[in-house]
C-alpha positions as a printed Julia matrix, in Angstrom:
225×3 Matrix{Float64}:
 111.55  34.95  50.13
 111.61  37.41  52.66
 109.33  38.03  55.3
 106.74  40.64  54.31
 106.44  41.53  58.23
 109.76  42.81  58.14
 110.44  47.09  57.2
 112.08  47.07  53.98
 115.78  48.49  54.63
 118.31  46.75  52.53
 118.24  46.53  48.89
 121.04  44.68  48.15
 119.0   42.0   50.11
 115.59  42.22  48.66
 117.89  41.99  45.26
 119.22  38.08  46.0
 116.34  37.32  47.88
 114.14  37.9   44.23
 117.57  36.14  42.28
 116.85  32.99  44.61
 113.42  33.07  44.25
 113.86  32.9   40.52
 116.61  30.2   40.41
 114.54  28.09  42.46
 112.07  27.76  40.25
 111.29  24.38  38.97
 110.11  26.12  35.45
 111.3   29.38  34.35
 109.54  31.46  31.89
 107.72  34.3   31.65
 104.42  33.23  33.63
 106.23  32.17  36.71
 109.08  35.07  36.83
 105.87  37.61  36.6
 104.15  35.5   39.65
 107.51  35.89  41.71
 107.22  40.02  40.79
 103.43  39.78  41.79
 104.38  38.44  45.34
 107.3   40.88  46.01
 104.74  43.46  44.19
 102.92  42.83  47.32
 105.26  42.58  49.55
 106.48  45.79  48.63
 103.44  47.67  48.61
 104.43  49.97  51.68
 108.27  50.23  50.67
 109.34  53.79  49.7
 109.0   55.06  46.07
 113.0   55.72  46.42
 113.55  52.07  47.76
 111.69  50.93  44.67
 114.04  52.87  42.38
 117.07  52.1   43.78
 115.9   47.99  43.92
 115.07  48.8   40.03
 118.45  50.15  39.52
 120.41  46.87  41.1
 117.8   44.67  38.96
 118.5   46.03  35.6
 121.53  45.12  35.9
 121.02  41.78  35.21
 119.68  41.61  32.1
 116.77  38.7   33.07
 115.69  40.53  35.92
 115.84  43.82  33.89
 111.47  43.23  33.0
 110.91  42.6   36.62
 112.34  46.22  37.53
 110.11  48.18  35.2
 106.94  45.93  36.78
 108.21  46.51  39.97
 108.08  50.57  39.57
 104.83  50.34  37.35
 102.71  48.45  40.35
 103.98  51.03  42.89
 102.18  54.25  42.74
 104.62  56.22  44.38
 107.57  55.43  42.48
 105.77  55.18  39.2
 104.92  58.67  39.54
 109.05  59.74  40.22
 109.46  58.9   37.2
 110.95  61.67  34.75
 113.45  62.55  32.13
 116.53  61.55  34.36
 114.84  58.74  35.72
 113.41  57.19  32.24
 116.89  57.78  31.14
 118.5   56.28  33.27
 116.29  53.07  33.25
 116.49  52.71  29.6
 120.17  52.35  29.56
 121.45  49.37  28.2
 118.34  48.87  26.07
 119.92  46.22  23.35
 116.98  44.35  22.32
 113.34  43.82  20.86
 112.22  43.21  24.31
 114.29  45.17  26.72
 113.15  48.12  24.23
 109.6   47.11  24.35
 109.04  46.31  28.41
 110.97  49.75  28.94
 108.59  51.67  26.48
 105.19  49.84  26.95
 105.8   49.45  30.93
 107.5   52.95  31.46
 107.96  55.48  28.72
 105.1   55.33  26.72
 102.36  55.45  29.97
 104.86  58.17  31.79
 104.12  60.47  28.54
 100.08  59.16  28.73
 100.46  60.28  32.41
 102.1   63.65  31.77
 105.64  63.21  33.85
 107.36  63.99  30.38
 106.8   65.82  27.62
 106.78  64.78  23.65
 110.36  66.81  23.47
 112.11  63.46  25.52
 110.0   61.15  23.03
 111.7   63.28  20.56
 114.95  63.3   21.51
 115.38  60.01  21.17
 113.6   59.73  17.28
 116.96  61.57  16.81
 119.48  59.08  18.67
 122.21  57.24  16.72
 121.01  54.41  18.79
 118.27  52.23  16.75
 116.68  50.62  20.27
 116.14  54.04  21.22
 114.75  55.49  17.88
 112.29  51.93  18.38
 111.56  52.87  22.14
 110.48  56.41  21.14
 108.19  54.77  18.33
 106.58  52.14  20.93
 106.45  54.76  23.39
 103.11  56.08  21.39
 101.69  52.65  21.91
 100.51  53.78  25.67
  98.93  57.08  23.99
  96.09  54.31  22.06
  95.78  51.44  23.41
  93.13  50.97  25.78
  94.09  48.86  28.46
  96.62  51.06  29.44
  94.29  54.21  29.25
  94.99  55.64  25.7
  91.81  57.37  24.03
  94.07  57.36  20.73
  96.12  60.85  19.99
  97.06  61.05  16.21
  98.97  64.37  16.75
 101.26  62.94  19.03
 101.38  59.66  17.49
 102.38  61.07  14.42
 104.21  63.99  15.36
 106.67  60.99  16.41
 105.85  58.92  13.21
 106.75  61.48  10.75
 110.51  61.58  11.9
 111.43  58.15  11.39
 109.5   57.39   7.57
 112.74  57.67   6.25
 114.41  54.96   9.05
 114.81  51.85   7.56
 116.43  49.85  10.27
 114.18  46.74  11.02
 113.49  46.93  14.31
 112.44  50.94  13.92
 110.11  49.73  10.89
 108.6   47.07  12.77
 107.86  49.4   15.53
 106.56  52.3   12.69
 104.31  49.8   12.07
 102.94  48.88  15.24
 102.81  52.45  16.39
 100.29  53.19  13.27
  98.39  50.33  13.89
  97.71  50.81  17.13
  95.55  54.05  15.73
  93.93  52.68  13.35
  90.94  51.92  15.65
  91.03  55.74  17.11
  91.49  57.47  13.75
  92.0   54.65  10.36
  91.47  58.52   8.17
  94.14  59.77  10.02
  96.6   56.75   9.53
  95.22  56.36   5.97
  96.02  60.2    5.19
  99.98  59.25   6.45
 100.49  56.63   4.74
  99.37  58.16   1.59
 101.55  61.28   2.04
 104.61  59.29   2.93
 103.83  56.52   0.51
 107.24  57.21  -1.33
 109.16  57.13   1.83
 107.45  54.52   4.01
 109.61  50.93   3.82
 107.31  48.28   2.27
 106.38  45.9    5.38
 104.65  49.85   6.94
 102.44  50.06   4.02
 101.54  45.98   3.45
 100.54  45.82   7.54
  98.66  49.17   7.74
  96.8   48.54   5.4
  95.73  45.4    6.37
  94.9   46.86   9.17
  92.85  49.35   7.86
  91.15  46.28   5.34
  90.76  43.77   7.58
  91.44  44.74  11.15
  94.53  42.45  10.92
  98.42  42.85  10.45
  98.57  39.69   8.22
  95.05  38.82   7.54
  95.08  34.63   6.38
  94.46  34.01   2.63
């Protein structure tokens, strides 16, 4: 662990001094790897928004490590707010995965859009990519846009405007993420979702419609019998 007295210069160190950290601890999940990002969260608190990006840049390189870069940039002001096309792009490379799509899109994407740094043309974009992770990270990028915690007051326009391209995309992990996105609304606007899912009803894949409209029946994706 580095000493938090000391001006932040090198990356390359602050890099192996988190990788240590980590493989030094005595359990490794997902609780104690986010308490190692809290400390150097705090440690870190006067670096330089471009110190931050660059350290997020060496850490996503690793793929384990790759979650700890997005936290790192979203619980530092300054470099959270750098963050644009170029820079969204360039942190979402690699995305292979249920969860390297989803702690890109619910950590960076989807609350960069909330924030206005980009614009629903990016989120776009990728709904047109040949690349299902990021068809799935524009779909969980709406997520941020209505869900509370994060700040979102619900937006059916954009949510759908997004929505509406992919009915037709059967891939899994893009209808699982479909899914989410519209349920995610229902609390905002459940007349809104309900009025999509009955005008796409012949394109929709069957696991959309089933956990929607549980949603909208029960407040639940798969309510218990």
């Amino acid at each position: 662990m580095l000493d938090p007295s000391i001006p932040w210069k090198d990356v390359d160190d602050t890099v192996a001094a988190i990788q240590a950290d980590l493989r030094a601890l005595p359990v490794r999940n997902t609780g104690t790897m986010r308490d190692v990002r809290r400390r150097y969260s705090r440690e870190l608190k006067t670096a330089s928004a471009d110190f931050i990006l660059q350290l997020a840049r060496k850490l996503i390189q690793t793929e384990s490590t790759r979650w700890i870069a997005y936290e790192l940039i979203q619980n530092h002001p300054q470099a959270f707010k750098c963050l644009g096309k170029a820079e969204l792009e360039e942190l979402g490379r690699g995305i292979n995965s249920w969860w390297t799509v989803d702690a890109f899109a619910r950590t960076l994407s989807g609350p960069a859009w909330l924030k206005g740094q980009v614009s629903a043309e990016l989120i776009l974009e990728w709904t047109r990519s040949d690349d299902p992770w990021w068809r799935r990270a524009a779909l969980v990028s709406t997520v941020a846009l209505n869900v509370r915690s994060q700040g979102g007051r619900g937006d059916l326009t954009r949510t759908v405007r997004i929505c509406r391209v992919l009915v037709k995309d059967h891939e899994e992990m893009v209808v699982k993420a479909l899914s989410w996105a519209l349920r995610e609304l229902v609390v905002h606007d459940a007349g809104g979702v309900q009025a999509f899912l009955d005008q796409y009803e012949a394109d929709l894949a069957p696991r959309v419609k089933r956990e929607v409209r549980n949603k909208l029946k029960t407040g639940l994706k798969n309510p218990r019998n």
